[in-house]
MDAnalysis code that builds the backbone (N, CA, C; Angstrom):
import MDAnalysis as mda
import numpy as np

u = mda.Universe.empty(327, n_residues=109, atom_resindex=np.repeat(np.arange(109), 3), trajectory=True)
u.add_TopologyAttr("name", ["N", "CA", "C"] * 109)
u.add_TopologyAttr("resid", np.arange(1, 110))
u.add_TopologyAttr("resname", ["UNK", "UNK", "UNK", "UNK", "UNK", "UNK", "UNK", "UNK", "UNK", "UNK", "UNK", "UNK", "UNK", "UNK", "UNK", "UNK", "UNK", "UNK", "UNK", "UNK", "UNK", "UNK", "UNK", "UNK", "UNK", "UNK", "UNK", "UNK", "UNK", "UNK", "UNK", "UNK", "UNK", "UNK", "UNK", "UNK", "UNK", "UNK", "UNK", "UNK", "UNK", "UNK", "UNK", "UNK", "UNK", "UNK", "UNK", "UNK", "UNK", "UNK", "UNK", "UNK", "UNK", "UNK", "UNK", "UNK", "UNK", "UNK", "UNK", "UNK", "UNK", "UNK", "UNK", "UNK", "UNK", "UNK", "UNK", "UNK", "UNK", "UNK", "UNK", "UNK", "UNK", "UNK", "UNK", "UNK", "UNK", "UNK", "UNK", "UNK", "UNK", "UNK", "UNK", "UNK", "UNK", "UNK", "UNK", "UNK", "UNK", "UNK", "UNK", "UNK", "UNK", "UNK", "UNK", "UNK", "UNK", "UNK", "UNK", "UNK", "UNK", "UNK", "UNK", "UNK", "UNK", "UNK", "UNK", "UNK", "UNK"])
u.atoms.positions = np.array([
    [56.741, 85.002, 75.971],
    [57.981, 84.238, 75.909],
    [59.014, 85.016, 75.095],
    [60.242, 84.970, 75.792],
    [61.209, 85.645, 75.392],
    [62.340, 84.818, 74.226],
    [62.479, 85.340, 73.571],
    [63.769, 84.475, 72.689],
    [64.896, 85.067, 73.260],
    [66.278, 83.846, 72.516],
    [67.595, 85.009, 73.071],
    [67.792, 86.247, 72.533],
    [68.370, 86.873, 73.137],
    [68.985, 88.457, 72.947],
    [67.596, 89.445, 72.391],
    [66.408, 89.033, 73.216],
    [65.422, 89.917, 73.210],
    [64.762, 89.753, 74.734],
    [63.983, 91.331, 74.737],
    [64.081, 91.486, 76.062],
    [63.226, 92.514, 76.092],
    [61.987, 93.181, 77.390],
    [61.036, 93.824, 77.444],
    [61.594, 95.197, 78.051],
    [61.204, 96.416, 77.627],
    [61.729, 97.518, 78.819],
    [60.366, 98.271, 79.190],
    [60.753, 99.030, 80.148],
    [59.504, 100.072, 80.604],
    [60.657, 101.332, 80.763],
    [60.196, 102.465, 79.810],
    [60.839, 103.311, 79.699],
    [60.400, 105.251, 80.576],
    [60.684, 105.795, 81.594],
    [60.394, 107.071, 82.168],
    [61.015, 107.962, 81.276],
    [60.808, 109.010, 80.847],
    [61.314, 110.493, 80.085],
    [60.470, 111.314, 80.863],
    [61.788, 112.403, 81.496],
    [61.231, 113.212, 81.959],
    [60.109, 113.419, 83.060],
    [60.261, 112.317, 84.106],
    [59.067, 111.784, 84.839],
    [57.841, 111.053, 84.244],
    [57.733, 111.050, 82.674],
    [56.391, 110.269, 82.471],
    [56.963, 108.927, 81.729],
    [56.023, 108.224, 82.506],
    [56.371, 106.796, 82.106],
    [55.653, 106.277, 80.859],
    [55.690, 105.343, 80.014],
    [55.561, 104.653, 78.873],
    [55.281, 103.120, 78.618],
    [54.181, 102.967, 77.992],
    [53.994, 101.883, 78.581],
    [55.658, 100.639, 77.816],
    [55.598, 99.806, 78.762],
    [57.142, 98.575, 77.996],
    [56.742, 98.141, 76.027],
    [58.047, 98.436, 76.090],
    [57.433, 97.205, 74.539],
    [59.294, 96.484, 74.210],
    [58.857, 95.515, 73.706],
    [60.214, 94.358, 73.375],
    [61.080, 95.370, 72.287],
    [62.470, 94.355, 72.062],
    [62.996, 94.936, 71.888],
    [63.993, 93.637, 71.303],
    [65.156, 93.753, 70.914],
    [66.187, 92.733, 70.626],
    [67.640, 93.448, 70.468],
    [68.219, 92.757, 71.190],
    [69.420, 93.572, 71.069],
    [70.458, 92.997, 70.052],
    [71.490, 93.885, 69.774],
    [72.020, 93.770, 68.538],
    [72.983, 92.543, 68.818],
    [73.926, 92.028, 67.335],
    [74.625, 90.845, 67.266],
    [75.950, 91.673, 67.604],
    [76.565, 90.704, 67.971],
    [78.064, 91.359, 68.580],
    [78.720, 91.480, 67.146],
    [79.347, 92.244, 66.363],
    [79.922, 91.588, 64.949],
    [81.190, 91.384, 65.256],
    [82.372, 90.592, 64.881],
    [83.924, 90.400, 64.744],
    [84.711, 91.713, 64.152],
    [85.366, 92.328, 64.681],
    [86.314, 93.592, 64.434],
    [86.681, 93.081, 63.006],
    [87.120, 94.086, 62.444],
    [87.346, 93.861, 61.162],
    [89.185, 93.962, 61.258],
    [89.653, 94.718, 61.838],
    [90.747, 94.693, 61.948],
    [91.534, 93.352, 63.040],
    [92.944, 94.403, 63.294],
    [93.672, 92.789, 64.101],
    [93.652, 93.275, 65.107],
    [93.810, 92.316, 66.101],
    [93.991, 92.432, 67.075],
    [95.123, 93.083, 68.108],
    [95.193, 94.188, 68.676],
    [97.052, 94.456, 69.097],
    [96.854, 93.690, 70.653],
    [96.044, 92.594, 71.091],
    [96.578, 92.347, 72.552],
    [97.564, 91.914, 72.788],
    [98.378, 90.781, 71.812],
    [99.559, 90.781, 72.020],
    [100.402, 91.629, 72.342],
    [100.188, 92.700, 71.812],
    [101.377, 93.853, 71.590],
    [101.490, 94.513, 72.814],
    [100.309, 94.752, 73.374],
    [99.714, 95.907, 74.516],
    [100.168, 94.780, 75.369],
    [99.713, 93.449, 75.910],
    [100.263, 92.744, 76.917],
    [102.171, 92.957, 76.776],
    [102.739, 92.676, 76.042],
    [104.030, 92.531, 76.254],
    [104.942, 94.031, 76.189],
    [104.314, 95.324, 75.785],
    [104.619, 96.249, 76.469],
    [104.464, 96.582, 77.800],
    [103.380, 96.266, 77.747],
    [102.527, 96.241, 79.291],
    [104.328, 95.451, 80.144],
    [104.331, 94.547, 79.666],
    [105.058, 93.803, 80.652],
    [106.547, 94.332, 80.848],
    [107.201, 94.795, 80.049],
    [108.359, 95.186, 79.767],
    [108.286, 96.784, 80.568],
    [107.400, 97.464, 80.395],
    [107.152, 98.579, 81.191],
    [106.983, 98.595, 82.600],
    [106.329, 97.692, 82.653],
    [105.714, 97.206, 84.396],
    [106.301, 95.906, 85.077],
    [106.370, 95.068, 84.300],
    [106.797, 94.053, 85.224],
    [108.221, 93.413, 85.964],
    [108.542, 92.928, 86.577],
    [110.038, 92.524, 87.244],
    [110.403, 91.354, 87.214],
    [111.383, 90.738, 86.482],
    [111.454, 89.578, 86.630],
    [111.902, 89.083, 88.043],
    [111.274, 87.412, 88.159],
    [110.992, 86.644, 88.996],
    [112.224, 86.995, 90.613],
    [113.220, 86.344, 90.258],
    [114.505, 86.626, 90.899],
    [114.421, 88.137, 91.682],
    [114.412, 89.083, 91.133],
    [114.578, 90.289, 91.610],
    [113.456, 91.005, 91.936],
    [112.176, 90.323, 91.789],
    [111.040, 90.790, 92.519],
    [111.745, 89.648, 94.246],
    [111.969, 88.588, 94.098],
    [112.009, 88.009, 95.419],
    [113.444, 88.673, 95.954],
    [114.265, 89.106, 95.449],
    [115.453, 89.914, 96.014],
    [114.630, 91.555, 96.785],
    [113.622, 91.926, 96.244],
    [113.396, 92.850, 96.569],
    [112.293, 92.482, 97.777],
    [111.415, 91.884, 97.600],
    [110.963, 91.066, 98.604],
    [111.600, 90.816, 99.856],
    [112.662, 89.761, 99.977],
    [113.732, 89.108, 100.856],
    [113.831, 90.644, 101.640],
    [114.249, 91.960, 101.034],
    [114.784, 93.355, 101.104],
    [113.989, 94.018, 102.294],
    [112.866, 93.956, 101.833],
    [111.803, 94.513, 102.629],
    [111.556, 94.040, 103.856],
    [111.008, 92.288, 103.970],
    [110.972, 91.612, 105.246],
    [112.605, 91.661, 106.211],
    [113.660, 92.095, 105.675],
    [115.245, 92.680, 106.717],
    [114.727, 93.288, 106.921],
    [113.950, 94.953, 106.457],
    [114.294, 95.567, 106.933],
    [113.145, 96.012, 107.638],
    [111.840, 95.146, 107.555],
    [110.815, 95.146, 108.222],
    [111.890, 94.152, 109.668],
    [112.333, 93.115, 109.917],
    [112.747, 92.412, 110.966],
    [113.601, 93.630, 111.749],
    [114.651, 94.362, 110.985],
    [115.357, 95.199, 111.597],
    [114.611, 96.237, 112.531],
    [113.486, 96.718, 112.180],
    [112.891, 97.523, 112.207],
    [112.500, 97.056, 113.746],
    [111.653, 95.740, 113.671],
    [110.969, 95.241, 114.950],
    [111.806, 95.259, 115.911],
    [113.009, 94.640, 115.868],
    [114.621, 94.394, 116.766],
    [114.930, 95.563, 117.227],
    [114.579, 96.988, 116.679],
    [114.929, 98.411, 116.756],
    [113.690, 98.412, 118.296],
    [112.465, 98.221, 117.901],
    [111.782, 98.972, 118.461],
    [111.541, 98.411, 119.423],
    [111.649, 96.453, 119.171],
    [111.893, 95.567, 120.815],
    [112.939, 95.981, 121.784],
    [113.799, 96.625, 121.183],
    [114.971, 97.127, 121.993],
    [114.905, 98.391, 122.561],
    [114.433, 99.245, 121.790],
    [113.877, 100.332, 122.480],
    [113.083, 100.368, 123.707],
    [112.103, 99.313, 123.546],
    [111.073, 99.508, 124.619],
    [111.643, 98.726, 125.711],
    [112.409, 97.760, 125.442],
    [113.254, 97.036, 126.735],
    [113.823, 98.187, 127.605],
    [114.985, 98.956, 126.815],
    [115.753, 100.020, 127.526],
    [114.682, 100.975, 127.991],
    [113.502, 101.154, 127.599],
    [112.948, 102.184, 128.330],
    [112.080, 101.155, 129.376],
    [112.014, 99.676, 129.759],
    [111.471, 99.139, 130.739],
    [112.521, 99.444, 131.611],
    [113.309, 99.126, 131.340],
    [115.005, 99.127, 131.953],
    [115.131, 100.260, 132.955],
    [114.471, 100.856, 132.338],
    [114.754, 102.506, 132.823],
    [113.914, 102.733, 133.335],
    [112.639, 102.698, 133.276],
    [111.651, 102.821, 134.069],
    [111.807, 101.997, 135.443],
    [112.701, 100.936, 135.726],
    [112.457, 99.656, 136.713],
    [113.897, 100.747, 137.170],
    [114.698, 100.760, 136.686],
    [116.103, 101.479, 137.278],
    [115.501, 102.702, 137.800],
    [114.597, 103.430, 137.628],
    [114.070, 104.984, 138.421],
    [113.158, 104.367, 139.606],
    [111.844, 103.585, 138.875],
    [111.369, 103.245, 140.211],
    [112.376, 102.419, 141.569],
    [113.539, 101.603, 141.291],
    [114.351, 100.867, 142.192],
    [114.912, 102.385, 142.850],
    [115.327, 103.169, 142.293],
    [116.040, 103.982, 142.559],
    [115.264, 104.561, 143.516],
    [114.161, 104.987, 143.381],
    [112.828, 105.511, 144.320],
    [112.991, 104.945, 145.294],
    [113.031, 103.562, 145.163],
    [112.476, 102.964, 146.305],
    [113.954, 102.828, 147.151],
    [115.068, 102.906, 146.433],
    [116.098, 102.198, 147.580],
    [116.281, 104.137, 147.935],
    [116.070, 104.980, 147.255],
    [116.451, 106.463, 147.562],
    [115.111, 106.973, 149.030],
    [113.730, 105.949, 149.214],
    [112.911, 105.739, 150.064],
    [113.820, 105.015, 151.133],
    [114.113, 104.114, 151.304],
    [114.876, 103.180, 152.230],
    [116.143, 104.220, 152.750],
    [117.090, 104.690, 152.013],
    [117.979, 105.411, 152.701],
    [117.653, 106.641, 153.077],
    [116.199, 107.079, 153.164],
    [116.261, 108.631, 153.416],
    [115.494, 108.142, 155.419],
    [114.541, 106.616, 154.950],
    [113.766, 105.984, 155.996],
    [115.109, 105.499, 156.829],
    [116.109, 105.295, 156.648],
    [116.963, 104.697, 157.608],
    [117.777, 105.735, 157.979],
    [118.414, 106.810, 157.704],
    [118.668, 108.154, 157.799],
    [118.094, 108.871, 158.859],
    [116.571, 108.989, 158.884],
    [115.844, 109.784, 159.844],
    [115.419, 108.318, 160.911],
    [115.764, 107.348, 160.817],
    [115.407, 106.409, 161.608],
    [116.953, 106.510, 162.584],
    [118.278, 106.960, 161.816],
    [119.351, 107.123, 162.613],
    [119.245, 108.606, 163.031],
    [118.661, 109.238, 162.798],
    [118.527, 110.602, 163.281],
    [119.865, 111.632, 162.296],
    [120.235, 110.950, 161.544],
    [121.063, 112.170, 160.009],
    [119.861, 112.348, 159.513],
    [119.959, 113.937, 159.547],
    [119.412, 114.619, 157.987],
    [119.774, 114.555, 156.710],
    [119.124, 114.277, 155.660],
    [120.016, 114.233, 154.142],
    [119.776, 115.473, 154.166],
    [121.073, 115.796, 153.572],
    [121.329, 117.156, 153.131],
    [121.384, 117.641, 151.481],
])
């Protein structure tokens, strides 16, 4: 039976093993000095952090120009459907007048 903050090990050195024996581990003691977390958090913050407002201004910033971005590239790919449907029409009505052409007996020249 184990008490708190004691505990059994089995120890290897060097490939040879040993047989376990208990052990207790030490008491945590209280720093003797003070504490700086205050200090370190509110540098911390003044160094790194953004206030509220202008983190969401910068925010707001990003999703424009993420939306702009999409509007760019929905539009892009329209004009190149556009264009793709305007070449194939073109095919096909440039098929029709070359088929009605040799159906009137003109050569395109």
């Amino acid at each position: 039976n184990l008490c708190m903050q004691e505990f059994y090990i089995k120890m290897t050195i060097d490939g040879e093993a040993f047989d376990p024996f208990s052990a207790e581990t030490l008491s945590v003691i209280k720093p003797d000095h003070e504490s700086y977390k205050k200090q370190i958090i509110e540098l911390s913050r003044k160094k790194y952090a953004v206030q509220l407002e202008e983190f969401k201004k910068i925010e707001e910033e990003k999703a424009r120009k993420e939306k702009e971005e999409e509007n760019l590239i929905k539009e892009e790919v329209k004009s190149d459907s556009e264009k793709e449907i305007l070449v194939s029409l073109g095919k096909e009505s440039g098929k029709k007048e070359k088929q009605e052409n040799e159906d009137a007996g003109d050569p395109l020249i």
